[in-house]
N, C-alpha and C positions, 0 to 999 in steps of 0.2 A: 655900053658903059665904058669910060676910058680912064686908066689911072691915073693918079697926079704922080707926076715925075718928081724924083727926089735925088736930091746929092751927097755921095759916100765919099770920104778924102781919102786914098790911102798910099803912104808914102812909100816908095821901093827904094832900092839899087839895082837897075838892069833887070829888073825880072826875080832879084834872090830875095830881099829883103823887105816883109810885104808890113808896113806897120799898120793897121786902121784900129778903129775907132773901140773896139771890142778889147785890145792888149792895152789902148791909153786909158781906158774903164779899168780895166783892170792894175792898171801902174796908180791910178788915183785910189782906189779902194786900197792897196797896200800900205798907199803914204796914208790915209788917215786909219788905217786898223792896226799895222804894224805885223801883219802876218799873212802870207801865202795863204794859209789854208783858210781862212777868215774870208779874204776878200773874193777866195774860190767862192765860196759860197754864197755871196754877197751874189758875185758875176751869175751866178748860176753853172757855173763850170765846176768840173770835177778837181780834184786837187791836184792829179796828174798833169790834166787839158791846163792849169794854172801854172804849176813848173815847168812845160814844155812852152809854155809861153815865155816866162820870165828865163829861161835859159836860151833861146832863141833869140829875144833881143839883146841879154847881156854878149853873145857872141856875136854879133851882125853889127853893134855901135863899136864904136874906137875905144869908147869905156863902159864901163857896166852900170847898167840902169837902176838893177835893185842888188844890194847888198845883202844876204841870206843867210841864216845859221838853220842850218838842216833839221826838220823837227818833226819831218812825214804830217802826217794827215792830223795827228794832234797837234802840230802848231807850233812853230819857230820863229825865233824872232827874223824882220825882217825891215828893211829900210830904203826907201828911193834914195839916190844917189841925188846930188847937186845936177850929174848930168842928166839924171834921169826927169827931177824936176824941171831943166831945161827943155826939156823934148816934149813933155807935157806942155808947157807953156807954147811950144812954138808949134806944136798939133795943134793945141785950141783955135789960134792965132789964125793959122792957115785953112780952118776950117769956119769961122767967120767969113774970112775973104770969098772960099770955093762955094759957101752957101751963096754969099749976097751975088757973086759974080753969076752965077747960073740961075737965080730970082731973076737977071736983066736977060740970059739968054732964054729962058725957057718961054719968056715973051715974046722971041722973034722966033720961036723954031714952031713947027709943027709935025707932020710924020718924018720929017728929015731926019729928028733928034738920033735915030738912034743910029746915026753913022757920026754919031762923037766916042763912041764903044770901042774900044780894044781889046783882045786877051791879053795879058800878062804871059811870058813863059814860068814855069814849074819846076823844080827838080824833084825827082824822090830822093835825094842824098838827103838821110838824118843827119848828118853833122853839115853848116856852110858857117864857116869861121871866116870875118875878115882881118884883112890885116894890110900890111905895107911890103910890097918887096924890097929886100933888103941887099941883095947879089945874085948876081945870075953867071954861071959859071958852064963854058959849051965846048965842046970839041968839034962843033962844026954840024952834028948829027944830033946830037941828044944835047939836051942842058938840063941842069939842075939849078932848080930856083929856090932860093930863101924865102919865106915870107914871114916876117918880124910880127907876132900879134901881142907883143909887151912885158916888161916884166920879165925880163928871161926869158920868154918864150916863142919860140919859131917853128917852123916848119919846113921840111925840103919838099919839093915837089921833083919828081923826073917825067919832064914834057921835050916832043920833039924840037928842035931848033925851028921849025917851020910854024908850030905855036907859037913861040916867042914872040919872034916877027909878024902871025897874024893876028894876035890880041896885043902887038904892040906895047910886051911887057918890059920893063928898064928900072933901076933901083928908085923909090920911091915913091913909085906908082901905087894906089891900091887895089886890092885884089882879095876874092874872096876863096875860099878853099874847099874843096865838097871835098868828103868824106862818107861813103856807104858806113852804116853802123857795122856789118857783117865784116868790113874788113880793118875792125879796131879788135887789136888784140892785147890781154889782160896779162903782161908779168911770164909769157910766153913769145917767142918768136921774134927773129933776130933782124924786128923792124929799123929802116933807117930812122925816121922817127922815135925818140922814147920821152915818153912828157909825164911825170909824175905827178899824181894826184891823189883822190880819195873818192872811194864810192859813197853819193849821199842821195842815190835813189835806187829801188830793183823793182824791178817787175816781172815776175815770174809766172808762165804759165808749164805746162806739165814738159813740153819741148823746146821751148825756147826762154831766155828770160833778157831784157831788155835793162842793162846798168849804166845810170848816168853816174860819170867820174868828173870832179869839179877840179879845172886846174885852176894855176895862178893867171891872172890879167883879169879874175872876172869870166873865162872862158870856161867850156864844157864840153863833154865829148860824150857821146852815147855810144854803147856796142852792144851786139846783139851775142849771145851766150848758146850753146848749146850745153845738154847735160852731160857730153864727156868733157866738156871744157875744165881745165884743173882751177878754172878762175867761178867754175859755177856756181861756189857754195861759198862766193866772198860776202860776206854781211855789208849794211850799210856801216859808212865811218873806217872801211879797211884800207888801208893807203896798198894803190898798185901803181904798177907804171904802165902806162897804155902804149901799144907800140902797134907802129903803121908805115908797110914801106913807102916809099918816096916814088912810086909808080900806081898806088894807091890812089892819091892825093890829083886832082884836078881843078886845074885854076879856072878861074872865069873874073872877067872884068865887067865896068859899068858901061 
């Protein structure tokens, strides 16, 4: 028996930014229900697995895809952006194309096909923000980088001078930013980093709890909590400032 080969589009940056066909389902079920947790349910996804989606692309595009007033699992309002209906339109678009184009190759291949197959790389960093670098400022050995994601809002990163020059980074270049959740800290600790926001997710289990904080640009940042954390027992809707030193923070380009 041999199966019929089928074709899946899914658009990256470099390996960070994975969009397919599962998150644009899910960006269309928002624009017609008007709510995260609706079109959770719709997707067949958990309400979570839907916010970590729609928080992952509003930080990974140049602007924010869905527009959201926080409402948990009962339901907030929520709305595709103009850019976000863009993105949709131009998935569809490109997913006509990659179907009919591979209907003509799938004609000409036979067991070859499957050396058209790539990996993608992965990170485990919970947080990959993109953004613009904005200055890069070196003594020769160490530099410190800007990276501008809008709105007021930036980042330093502290990478060696010999990164610089091997991911070829210079002011206006884009670039994305990994961030481990474990080392986002809440309204504590004398990071270089300090980005004010509001928590409008938790997730708690009896050792750890997992709080997304919504900044301005459309962006988000997850951290990860322990119970002596003084930040443990912040409720949703509690404005903190998130702080993250600048040695933390890890660039990566396309």
């Amino acid at each position: 028996m041999t199966d019929d080969f089928s074709a899946s589009l899914i658009l990256k940056r470099g390996g960070l930014a994975r969009v397919g066909l599962e998150r644009i389902a899910l960006l269309e079920a928002i624009a017609r229900l008007g709510s995260i947790s609706a079109a959770a349910k719709e997707a067949g996804l958990s309400y979570k697995g839907a916010w970590d989606g729609v928080q992952a692309l509003n930080n990974l595009f140049d602007a924010p895809l869905v527009s959201a007033a926080p409402g948990g699992r009962s339901g907030g309002a929520a709305q595709v952006t103009a850019r976000g209906q863009a993105v949709i339109r131009a998935f569809r678009a490109a997913e006509r194309e990659v179907g009919a184009a591979f209907a003509r190759l799938e004609a000409d291949l036979s067991r070859d096909a499957d050396l058209l197959w790539s990996l993608g790389l992965r990170t485990s960093a919970r947080n990959a923000l993109r953004g613009v670098i904005e200055a890069i400022e070196s003594d020769g050995v160490t530099a410190r980088v800007t990276l501008w994601l809008g709105e007021g809002l930036a980042l330093r990163a502290s990478i060696t001078q010999r990164s610089v020059e091997d991911l070829a980074l210079a002011p206006g270049r884009p670039a994305v930013a990994l961030i481990k959740s474990s080392f986002v800290r809440l309204n504590v600790g004398d990071g270089d980093n300090r980005l004010p926001g509001e928590i409008v997710d938790r997730e708690a289990g009896e050792t750890s709890a997992e709080v997304t904080v919504a900044l301005s640009a459309g962006k988000s940042l997850v951290a990860t909590l322990r119970p002596d954390d003084p930040a443990w027992s912040l409720p949703v809707g509690a404005r903190v400032e998130a702080r993250i030193a600048a040695s933390d923070v890890i660039l990566a380009v396309d």
